[in-house]
Each structure stands twice: as structure tokens, then as C-alpha cells.
N, C-alpha and C positions, 0 to 999 in steps of 0.2 A: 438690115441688121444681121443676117444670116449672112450674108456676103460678106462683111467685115470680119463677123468671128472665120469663118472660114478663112479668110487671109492671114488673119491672126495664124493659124493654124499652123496653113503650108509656109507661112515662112518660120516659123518655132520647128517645123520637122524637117526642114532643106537646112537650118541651122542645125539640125542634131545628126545629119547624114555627111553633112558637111566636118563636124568634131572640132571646126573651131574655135567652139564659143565656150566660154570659163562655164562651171556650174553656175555661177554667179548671175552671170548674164540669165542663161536658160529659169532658173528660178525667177529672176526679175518676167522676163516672157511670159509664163504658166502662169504667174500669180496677177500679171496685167491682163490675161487673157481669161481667167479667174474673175477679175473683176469686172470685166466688161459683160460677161455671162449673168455674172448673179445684179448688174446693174439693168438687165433687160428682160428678167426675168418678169413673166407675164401676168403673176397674182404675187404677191406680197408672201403670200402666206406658202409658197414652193421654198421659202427660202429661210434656213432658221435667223431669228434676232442677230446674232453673231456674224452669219454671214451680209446679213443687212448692212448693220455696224461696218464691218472689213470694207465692202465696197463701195460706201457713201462716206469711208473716209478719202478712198485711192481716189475716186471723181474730187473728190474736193482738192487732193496733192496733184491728181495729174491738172485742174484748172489754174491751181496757183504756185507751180513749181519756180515760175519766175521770180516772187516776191517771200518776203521774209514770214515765215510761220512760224510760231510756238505749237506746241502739244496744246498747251490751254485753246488757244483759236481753233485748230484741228478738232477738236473734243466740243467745244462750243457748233461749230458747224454741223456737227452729226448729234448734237444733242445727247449727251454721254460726258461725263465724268473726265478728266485726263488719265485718273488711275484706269479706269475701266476701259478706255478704249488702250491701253498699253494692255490690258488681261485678253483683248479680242487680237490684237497683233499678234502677242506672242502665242495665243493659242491656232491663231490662223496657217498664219506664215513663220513664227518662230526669229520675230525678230522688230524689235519696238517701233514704233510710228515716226518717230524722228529719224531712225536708219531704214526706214521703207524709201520715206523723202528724200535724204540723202541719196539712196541710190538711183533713183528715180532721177534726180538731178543728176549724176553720175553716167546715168544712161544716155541721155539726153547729150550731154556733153560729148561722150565715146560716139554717136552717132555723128554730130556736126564735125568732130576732128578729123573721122576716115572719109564725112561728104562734102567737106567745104575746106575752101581756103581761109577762112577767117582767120586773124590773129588770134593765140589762145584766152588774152585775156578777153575780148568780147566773147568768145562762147564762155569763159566761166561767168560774164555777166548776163547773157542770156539763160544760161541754163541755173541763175538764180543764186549763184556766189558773189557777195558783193567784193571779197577779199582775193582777187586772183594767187598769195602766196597760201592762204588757205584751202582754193582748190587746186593748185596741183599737190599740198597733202595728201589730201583725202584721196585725191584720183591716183596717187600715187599708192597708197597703200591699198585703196579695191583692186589696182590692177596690176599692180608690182613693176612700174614703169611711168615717166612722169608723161604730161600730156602730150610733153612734142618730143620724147620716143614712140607712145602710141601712134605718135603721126607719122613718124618717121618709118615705123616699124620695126625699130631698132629693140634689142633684147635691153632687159632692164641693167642697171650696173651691179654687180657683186657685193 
């Protein structure tokens, strides 16, 4: 378990030495890396409610990032509210549980396009978009570039 966060770590600080990772991304990092800490955390009670909440929601979006979720299923799983676990996001991380997920998908995506050859629309079905014109939207607007500029490594259009 120590071994993993530690990887977690040095590849979050060779990304920040390196400078070319968006804020975007680096927030997604910290706060995966956030949750994987307070999900191993070794008495229940080192950990406030809140942060409980926050990281048995991300376990449950990083198991099911393939398949289609609502807030209500997310909320049902951590046993919480939909209003209340959207009060723990944005008091956490500062940004609602459906755009945690989203980016988390997002992530996931930006990874297979710069390590695989796949076609884009199989990573947008793998990384849990059933609508491929719908994810290169979205991927287009987290990254200002569609997915096969990011592939390409082409600048985005004006």
C-alpha cells in the first residue's frame, strides 16, 4: 500500500518538474491520490465523515467509470443523499460529483490516446462515453483540442 502511494507521488512530482501537465490534470492527480490515502487509512476514525464520503465515492467512480451513473446510484453506493454527497464534493474538491466522473473519464481517455493506437471512438467507449460525438465535446472543451489533435499533438484551432 505504501509502495503504490509512493508512485502515486513521484509520478505527480516528475509531472510538476516536467510543467506539462494543465492544472486540470495535476488536480485530477492530488485528489486521486487524496483518495487512495484517506481510502487506506488505518482506523475509520483518523478520518473526518467528509472525507470518508469523498473517497468511497472516487472508489466507487474509479470501479465503475466504464458504465453509465447517475448522482442518485453514486449517492446510493456511499449511502448519502445526492444533495449531500454534491455539499461533500464541492466542499472537498470544489467541483460536483458528476464533473469528478467526467473528468476521471476524461483522464482515462487522455491516457489511452497518448499510449495506444486505438481508434478514438473505442477509447471513448472504453473510458465510459457511450456517444463518441459527445466525447470528443467534452474532451474538447477540458482540453482545448479535440481528441485526435491531442493525438496528433497538434495545437487546437483558433
Amino acid at each position: 500500500e505504501v509502495e503504490t502511494a509512493a508512485c502515486l507521488c513521484r509520478f505527480l512530482l516528475r509531472r510538476l518538474e516536467e510543467g506539462g501537465e494543465d492544472g486540470g490534470a495535476m488536480r485530477y492527480g492530488f485528489l486521486t491520490l487524496a483518495a487512495y490515502l484517506a481510502g487506506h487509512a488505518r482506523l475509520p476514525g483518523e478520518l473526518s465523515e467528509r472525507v470518508q464520503i469523498f473517497a468511497a465515492a472516487v472508489r466507487y467512480f474509479q470501479e465503475h467509470y466504464t458504465q453509465p451513473v447517475t448522482l442518485e446510484q453514486a449517492a446510493g453506493a456511499v449511502s448519502v443523499s445526492g444533495r449531500h454527497l454534491e455539499r461533500v464534493f464541492a466542499q472537498v474538491c470544489g467541483v460536483s460529483p458528476m464533473a469528478y466522473f467526467t473528468d476521471l473519464r476524461l483522464g482515462h481517455a487522455a491516457l489511452l490516446l497518448r499510449s495506444t493506437s486505438k481508434p478514438i471512438a473505442q477509447i471513448a467507449e472504453e473510458s465510459g462515453f457511450a456517444d463518441p460525438a459527445y466525447f470528443t465535446r467534452a474532451f474538447r472543451k477540458k482540453y482545448g483540442a479535440s481528441p485526435r489533435q491531442s493525438r496528433q499533438g497538434l495545437p487546437a484551432p483558433e
